[in-house]
C-alpha positions as CSV (number, residue, x, y, z in Angstrom):
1,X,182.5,-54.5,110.5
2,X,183.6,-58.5,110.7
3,X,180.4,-60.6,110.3
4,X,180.0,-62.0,114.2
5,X,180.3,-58.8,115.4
6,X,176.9,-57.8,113.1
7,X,175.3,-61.1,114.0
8,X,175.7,-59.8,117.9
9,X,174.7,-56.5,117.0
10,X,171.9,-57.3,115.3
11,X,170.9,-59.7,118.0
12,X,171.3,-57.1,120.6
13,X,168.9,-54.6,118.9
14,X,166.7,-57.2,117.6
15,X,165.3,-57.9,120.9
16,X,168.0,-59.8,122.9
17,X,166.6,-58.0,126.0
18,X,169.4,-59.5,128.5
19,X,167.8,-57.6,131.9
20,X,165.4,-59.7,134.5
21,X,161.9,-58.6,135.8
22,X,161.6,-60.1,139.5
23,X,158.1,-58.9,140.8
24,X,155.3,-61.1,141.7
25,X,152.1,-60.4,139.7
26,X,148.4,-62.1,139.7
27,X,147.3,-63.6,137.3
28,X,145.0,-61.5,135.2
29,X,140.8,-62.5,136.0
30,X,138.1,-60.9,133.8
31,X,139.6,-60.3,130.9
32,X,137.7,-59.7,127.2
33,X,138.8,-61.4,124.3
34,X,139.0,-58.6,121.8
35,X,138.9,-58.7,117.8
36,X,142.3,-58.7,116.3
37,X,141.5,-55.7,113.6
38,X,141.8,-56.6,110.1
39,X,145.1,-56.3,108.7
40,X,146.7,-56.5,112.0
41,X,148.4,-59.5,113.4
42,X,148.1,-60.0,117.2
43,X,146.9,-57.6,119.9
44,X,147.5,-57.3,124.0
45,X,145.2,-55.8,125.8
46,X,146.4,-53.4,128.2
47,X,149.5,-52.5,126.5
48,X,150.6,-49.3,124.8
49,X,151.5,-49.3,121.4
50,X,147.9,-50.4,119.9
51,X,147.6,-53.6,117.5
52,X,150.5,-55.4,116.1
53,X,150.7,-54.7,112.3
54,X,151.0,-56.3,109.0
55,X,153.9,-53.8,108.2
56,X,155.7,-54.1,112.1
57,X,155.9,-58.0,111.8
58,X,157.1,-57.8,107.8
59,X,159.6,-55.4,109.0
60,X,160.1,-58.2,112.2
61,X,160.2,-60.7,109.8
62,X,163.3,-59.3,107.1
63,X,165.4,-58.0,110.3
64,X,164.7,-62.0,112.0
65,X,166.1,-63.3,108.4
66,X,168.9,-60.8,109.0
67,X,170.0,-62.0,112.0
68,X,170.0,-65.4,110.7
69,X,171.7,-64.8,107.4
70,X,168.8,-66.4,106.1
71,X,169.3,-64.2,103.1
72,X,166.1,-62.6,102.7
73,X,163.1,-63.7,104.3
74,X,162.0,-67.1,102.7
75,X,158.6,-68.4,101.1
76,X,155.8,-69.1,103.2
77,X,155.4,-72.8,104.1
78,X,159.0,-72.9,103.8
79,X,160.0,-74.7,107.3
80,X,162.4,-72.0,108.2
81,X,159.9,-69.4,107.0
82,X,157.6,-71.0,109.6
83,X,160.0,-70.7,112.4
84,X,161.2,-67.0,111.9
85,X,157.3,-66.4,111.7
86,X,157.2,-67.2,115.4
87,X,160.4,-65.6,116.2
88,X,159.4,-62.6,114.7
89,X,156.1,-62.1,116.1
90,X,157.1,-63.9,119.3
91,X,159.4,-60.5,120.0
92,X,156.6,-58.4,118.3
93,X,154.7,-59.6,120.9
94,X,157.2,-59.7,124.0
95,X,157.9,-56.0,123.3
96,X,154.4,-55.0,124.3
97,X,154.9,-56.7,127.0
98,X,157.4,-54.8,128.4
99,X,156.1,-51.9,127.4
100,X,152.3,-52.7,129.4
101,X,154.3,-54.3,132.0
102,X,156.8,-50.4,132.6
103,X,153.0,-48.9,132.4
104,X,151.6,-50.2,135.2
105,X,154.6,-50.1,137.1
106,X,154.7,-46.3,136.3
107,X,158.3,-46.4,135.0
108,X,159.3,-44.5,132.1
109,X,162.6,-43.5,130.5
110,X,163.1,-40.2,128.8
111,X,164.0,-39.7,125.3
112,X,167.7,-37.8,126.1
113,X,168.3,-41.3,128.2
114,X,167.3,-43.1,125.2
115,X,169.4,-41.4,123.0
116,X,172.5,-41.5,125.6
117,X,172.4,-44.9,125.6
118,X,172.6,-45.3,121.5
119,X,175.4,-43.1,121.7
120,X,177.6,-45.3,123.8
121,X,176.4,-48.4,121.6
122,X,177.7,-46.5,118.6
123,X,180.9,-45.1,120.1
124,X,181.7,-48.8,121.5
125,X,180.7,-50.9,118.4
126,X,181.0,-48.4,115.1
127,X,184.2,-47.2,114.1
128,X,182.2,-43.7,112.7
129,X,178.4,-43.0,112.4
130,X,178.8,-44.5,108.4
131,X,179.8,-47.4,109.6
132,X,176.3,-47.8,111.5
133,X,174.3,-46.6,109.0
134,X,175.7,-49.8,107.2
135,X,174.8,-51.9,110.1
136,X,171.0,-50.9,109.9
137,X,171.1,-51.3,106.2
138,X,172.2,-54.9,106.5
139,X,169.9,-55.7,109.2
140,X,166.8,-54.2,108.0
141,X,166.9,-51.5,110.9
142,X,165.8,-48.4,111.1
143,X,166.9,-45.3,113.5
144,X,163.4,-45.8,114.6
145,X,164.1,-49.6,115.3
146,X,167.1,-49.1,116.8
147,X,165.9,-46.4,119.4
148,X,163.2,-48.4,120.0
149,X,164.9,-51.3,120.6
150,X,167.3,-49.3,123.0
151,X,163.9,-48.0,124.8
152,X,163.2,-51.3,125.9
153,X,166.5,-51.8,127.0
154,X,166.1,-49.2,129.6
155,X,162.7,-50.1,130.8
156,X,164.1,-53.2,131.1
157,X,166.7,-52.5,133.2
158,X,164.1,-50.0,135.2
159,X,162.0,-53.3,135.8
160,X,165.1,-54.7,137.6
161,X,166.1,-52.2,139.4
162,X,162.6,-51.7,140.8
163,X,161.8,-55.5,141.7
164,X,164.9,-56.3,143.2
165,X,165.6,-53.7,145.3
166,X,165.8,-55.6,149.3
167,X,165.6,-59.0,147.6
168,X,169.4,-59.8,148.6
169,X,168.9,-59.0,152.3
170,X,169.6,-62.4,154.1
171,X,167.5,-62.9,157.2
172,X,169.7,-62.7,160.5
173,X,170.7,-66.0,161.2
174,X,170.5,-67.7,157.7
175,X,173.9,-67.8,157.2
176,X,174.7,-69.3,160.3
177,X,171.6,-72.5,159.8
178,X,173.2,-72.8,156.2
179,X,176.9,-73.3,157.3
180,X,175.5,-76.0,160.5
181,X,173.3,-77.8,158.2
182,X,176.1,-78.6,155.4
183,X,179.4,-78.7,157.1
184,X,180.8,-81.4,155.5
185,X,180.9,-78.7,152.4
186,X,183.1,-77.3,153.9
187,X,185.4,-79.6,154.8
188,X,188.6,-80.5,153.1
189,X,190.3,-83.6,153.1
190,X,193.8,-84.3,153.3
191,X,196.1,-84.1,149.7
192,X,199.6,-85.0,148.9
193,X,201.9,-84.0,146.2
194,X,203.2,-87.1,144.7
195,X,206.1,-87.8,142.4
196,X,205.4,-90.8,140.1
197,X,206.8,-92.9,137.7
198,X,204.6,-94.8,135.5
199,X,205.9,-97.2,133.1
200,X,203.8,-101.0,132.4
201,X,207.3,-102.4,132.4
202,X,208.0,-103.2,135.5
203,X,212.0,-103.2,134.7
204,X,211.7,-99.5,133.7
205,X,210.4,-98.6,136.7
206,X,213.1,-100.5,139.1
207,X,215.7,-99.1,137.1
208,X,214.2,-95.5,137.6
209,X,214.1,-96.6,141.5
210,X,217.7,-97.7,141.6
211,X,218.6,-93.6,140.0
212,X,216.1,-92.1,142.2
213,X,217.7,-93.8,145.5
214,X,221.2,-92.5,144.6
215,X,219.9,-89.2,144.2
216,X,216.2,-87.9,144.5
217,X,216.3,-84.1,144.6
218,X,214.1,-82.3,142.2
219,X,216.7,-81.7,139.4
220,X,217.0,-85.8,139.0
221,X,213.2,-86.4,139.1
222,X,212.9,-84.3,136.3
223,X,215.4,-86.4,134.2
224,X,214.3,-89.7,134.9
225,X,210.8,-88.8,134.8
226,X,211.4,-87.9,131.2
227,X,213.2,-91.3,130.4
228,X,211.5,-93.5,132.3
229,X,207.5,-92.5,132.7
230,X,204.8,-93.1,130.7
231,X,202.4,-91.0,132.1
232,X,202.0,-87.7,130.2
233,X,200.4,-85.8,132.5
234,X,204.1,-85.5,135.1
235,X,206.7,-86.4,133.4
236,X,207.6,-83.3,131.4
237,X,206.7,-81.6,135.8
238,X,209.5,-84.1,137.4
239,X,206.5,-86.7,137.8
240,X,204.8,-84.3,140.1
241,X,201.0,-85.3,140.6
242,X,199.4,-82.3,142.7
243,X,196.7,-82.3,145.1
244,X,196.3,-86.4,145.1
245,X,193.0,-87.4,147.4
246,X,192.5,-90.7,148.5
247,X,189.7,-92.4,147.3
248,X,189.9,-90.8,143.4
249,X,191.8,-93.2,142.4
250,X,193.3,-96.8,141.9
251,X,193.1,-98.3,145.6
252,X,196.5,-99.7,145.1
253,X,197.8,-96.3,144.4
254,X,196.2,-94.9,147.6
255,X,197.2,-97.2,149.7
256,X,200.9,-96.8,148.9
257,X,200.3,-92.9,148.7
258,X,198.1,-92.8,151.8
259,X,200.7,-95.4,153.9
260,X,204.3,-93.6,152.9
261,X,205.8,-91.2,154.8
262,X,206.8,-87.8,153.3
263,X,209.9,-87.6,151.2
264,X,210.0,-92.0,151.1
265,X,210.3,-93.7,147.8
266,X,208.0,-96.4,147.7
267,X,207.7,-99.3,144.7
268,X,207.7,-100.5,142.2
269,X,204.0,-101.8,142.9
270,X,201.5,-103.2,140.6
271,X,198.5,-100.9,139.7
272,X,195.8,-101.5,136.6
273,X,197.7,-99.3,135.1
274,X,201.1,-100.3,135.1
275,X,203.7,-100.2,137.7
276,X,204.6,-97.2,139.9
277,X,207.2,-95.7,141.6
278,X,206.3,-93.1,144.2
279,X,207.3,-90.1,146.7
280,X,205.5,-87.9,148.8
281,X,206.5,-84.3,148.7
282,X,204.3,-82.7,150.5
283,X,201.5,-83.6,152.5
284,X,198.3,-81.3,153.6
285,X,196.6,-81.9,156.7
286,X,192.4,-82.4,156.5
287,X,191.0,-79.0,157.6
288,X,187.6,-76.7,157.8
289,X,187.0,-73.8,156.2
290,X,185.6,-71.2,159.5
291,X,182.3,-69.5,159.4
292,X,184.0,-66.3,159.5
293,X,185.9,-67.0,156.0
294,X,183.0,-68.6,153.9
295,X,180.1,-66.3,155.9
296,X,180.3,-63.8,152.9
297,X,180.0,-66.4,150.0
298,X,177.0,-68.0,151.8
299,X,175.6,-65.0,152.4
300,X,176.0,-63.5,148.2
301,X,174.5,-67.7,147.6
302,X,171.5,-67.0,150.1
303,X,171.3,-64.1,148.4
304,X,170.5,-65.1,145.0
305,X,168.6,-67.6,146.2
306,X,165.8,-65.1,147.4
307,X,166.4,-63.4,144.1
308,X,165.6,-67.1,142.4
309,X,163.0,-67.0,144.4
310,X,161.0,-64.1,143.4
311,X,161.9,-65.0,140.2
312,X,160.7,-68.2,139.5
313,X,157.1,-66.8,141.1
314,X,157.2,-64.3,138.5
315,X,158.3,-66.5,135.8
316,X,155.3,-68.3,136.0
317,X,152.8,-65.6,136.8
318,X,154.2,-62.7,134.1
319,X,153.7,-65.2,131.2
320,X,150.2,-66.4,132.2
321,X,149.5,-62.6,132.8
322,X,150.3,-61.5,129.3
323,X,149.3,-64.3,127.5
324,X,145.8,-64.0,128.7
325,X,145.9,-60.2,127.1
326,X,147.4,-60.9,123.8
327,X,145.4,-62.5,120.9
328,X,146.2,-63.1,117.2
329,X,144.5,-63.3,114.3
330,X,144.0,-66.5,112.1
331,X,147.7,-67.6,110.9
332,X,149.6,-66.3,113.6
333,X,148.7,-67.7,116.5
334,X,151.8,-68.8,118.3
335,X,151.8,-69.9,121.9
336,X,152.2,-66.6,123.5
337,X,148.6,-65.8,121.9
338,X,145.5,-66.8,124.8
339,X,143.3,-68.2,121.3
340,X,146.6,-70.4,120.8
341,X,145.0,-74.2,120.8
342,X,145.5,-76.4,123.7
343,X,148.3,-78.6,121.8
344,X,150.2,-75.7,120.8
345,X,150.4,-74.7,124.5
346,X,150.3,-76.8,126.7
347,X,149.2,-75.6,130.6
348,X,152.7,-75.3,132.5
349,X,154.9,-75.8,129.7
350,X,157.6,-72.8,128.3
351,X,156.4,-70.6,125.8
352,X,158.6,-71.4,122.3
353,X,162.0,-70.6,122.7
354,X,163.1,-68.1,119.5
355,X,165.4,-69.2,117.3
356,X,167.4,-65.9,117.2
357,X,171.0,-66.0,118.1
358,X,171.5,-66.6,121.7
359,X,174.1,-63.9,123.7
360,X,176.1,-64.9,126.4
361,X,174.3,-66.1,129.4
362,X,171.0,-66.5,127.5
363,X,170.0,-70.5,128.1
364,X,167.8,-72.0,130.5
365,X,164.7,-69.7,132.0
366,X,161.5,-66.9,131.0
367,X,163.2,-64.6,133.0
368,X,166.5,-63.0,131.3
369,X,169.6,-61.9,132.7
370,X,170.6,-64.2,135.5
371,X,172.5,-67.6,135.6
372,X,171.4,-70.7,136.9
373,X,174.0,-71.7,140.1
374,X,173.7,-74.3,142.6
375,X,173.9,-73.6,146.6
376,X,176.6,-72.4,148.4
377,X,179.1,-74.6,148.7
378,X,182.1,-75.1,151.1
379,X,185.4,-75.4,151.1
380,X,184.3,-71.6,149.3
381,X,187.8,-70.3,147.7
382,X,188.6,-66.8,147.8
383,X,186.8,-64.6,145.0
384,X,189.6,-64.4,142.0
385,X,189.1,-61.0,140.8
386,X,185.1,-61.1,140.8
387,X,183.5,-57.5,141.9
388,X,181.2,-56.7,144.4
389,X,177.9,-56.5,142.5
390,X,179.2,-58.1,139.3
391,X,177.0,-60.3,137.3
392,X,176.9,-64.2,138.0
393,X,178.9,-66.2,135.9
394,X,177.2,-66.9,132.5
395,X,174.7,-63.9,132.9
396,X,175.1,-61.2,130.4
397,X,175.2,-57.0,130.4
398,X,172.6,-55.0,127.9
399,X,173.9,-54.5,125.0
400,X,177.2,-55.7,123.1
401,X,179.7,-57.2,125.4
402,X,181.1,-54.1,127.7
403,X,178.5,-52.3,126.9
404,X,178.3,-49.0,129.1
405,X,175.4,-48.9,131.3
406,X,174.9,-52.9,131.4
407,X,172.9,-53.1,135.2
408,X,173.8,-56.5,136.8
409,X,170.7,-57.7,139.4
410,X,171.1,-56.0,142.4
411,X,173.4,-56.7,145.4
412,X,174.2,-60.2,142.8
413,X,178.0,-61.6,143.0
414,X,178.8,-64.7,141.7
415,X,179.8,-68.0,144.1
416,X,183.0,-69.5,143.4
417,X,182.2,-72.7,145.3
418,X,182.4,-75.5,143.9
419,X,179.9,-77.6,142.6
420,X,177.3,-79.4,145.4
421,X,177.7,-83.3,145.9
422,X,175.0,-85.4,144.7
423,X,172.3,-85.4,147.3
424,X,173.7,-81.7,148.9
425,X,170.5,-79.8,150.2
426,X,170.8,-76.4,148.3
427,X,168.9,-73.5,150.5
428,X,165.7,-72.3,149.9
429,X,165.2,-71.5,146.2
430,X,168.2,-71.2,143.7
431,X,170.0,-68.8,142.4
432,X,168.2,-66.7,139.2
433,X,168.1,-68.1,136.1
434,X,169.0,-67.2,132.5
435,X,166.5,-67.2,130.3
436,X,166.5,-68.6,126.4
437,X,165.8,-65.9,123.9
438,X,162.8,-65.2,123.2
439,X,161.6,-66.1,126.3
440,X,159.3,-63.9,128.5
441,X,159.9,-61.0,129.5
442,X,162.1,-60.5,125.9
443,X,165.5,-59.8,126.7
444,X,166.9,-56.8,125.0
C-alpha cells in the first residue's frame, strides 16, 4: 500500500475521530482531585477504562511517531519528542472521554457492530487481510488497537445521532423573517456578455474595428480576436467576456458596456488598460430570486445554524466538563489535565491542537465533523448534485474517504450560496464547525 494512503489510514485509526457531539452538558461542580497511581500517566474520573498507563501512552507514543514518519519515537527533550508527547496523550486522554461521555449517555455499541465496521474498512482499504496485517505492523497497531479505535468510532457516531436528532427543525416562520430581512441577497443585478478587443495600441484596435464592421458574426470575432487582442483571458473564446457587472470594473469600460445597445460595436476608447473595442451580445435583465425557489436552501442554512448552535454550547461546556475529571501525573501534564498550570491553559482559550495528520474537513473547532459556513445567502443556485442529508462541504465521513457507514449530522446539506457581503447579518448562530485534530471530543 502507497505511503499517503497509510499516513490516512493510520490517521483514521489513530484517533481521527471525524463524528460531532451536540448536547449541552453542565459543567461538572464537586469534583475530587484524585492521585494519579504510580506508574500511570493521567486519570479521568468518571470514565471507564481506569488510569492511563505507562505501557498505553508508550504504545500512543510509537503509533503518533508512525503517523508522522518520525521514524521511531525520538529522545526525550527532543522538541518533536515533546510535541508527539502531547499528541499522544492528548488522544490517550480524549478517548476516555468518549468513552465516560457514551456512559452516561447510556449508549453502547456491540462487539459484532464493532467488528462489522473493521470489516468494511479492510475490504475498502486492504487489497487482502496480509496486506493489513502490514499496515498494523508499520503503524505500531494492534488488532486490539484497531478495534478499539473502530469502537470509538461508533460511539462517536451514536453521540451524533443522539444529540442532533430535532436540531434541524426550523421554527415556522423563520424562513420567511430570514428571506425579508436580507433581500438584497437575493437579488441579482443586471450582466452582459461582451465581446472585446484589447490591444494598448490604439491602431490595432481601429483596425480590428474597421474588420469587425464589415462583418461581425461569431466566426470573424474569433479570428480577429486572435490577431488583434491582447487580453488572454477572450481571445482564444472570440473576445467573449461573460457575465460582465457594472461596477467590477474600469469605469470607462462600464460606461461604454453599460451605455451600448445590444449587438452595437462601440470604440476604440481609452481604458487604464489599453484601448477597447466592444459588443454586447447579450444582455440579462436585473431580477429576484422568489421565496418559493430559495425557501429550501434557507431553510437547510437555518438549519445548521441551530445545529452551530448547540454546538458551540457544547464546545465550551464538554471540554471544561472533562478537563475538570482528568489529572496527570508530574511530566505529563498537558492542557487537557485540570492540575495543568494556569499559563499552560489559559481560561477560554482551545485546548492544544495535535499535531497528527489532519483528514479532510478537520480545521477550525472542538467539536469534529462539521464545516464552518456562513448564512444563507441569496441569489441561492440550484444544488449541483449535492444529496439530501450529505455532509457540508469540507466536513468529513468516519473512516477512510468512502468509508461505509460514515453518518453525516443529521437532517445537514450543504448551502451553495454564495458567500455573504461584508456587513451581511448571518441568522442566529452559524453553521457547525470542524474541529482541528486533536480537539475535544477526539475525532475518530
Amino acid at each position: 500500500m502507497r505511503g499517503a494512503s497509510l499516513n490516512r489510514l493510520v490517521a483514521v485509526l489513530l484517533g481521527v475521530f471525524l463524528v460531532a457531539f451536540f448536547v449541552i452538558f453542565a459543567v461538572a461542580q464537586g469534583l475530587t482531585n484524585p492521585d494519579v497511581p504510580s506508574g500511570d500517566v493521567a486519570v479521568v474520573d468518571g470514565a471507564p477504562g481506569g488510569p492511563i498507563t505507562q505501557d498505553e501512552f508508550d504504545a500512543s507514543l510509537k503509533q503518533a511517531a508512525a503517523a508522522q514518519g518520525a521514524g521511531g519515537v525520538p529522545k526525550e527533550g527532543d522538541q518533536q519528542y515533546e510535541a508527539l508527547k502531547q499528541q499522544a496523550l492528548g488522544d490517550l486522554i480524549l478517548g476516555r472521554w468518549v468513552q465516560g461521555e457514551a456512559e452516561e449517555q447510556g449508549i453502547t455499541v456491540t462487539d459484532t457492530e464493532v467488528e462489522q465496521r473493521l470489516d468494511q474498512i479492510k475490504q475498502q482499504n486492504f487489497k487482502d487481510e496480509q496486506d493489513f496485517q502490514r499496515f498494523l505492523d508499520q503503524s505500531g497497531f494492534t488488532e486490539e488497537d484497531a478495534l478499539s479505535r473502530v469502537r470509538l468510532t461508533l460511539l462517536s457516531e451514536r453521540l451524533q445521532e443522539s444529540v442532533l436528532s430535532g436540531k434541524d427543525d426550523v421554527p415556522s416562520g423563520a424562513v420567511e423573517a430570514f428571506y425579508e430581512e436580507n433581500s438584497t441577497q437575493f437579488e441579482q443585478p443586471e450582466s452582459r456578455d461582451v465581446r472585446v478587443i484589447l490591444n494598448k495600441d490604439e491602431d490595432q484596435v481601429a483596425q480590428a474595428a474597421e474588420l469587425l464592421r464589415e462583418d461581425d458574426s461569431e466566426k470573424n470575432w474569433d479570428e480577429v480576436a486572435k490577431k488583434y487582442s491582447t487580453d488572454e483571458a477572450s481571445k482564444n473564446d472570440g473576445g467573449l467576456r461573460s457575465g460582465v457587472i457594472q461596477g467590477q470594473g474600469d469605469a470607462t469600460f462600464d460606461d461604454q458596456v453599460f451605455g451600448a445597445a445590444e449587438g452595437e460595436l462601440v470604440g476604440p476608447f481609452e481604458t487604464e488598460e489599453g484601448f477597447y473595442l466592444v459588443q454586447v451580445v447579450d444582455v440579462k435583465e436585473a431580477k429576484t430570486t422568489p421565496l418559493e425557489d430559495a425557501s429550501q436552501q434557507i431553510t437547510q442554512q437555518l438549519a445548521s445554524a441551530q445545529q452551530q448552535a448547540a454546538a458551540q454550547e457544547f464546545e465550551n461546556d464538554f471540554v471544561d466538563k472533562w478537563t475538570e475529571r482528568t489529572f496527570c501525573a508530574e511530566g505529563f501534564v498537558i492542557d487537557r489535565c485540570a492540575n495543568a498550570p494556569a499559563p499552560a491553559r489559559p481560561e477560554g482559550a482551545p485546548p492544544v491542537q495535535s499535531s497528527r495528520p489532519a483528514a479532510p474537513g478537520g480545521a477550525g473547532s472542538v467539536t469534529p465533523g462539521l464545516v464552518t459556513s456562513g448564512a444563507a445567502q441569496g441569489p441561492i443556485p440550484p444544488a449541483t448534485g449535492q444529496q439530501p442529508g450529505a455532509l457540508p462541504p469540507g466536513a468529513a465521513p468516519i473512516g477512510p474517504a468512502g468509508a461505509p457507514g460514515a453518518v453525516p449530522p443529521a437532517g445537514a446539506a450543504p448551502p451553495t450560496g454564495a458567500a455573504p457581503p461584508a456587513g451581511a447579518a448571518p441568522p442566529a448562530g452559524a453553521p457547525p464547525a470542524a474541529p482541528p485534530t486533536g480537539g475535544a471530543p477526539p475525532a475518530p
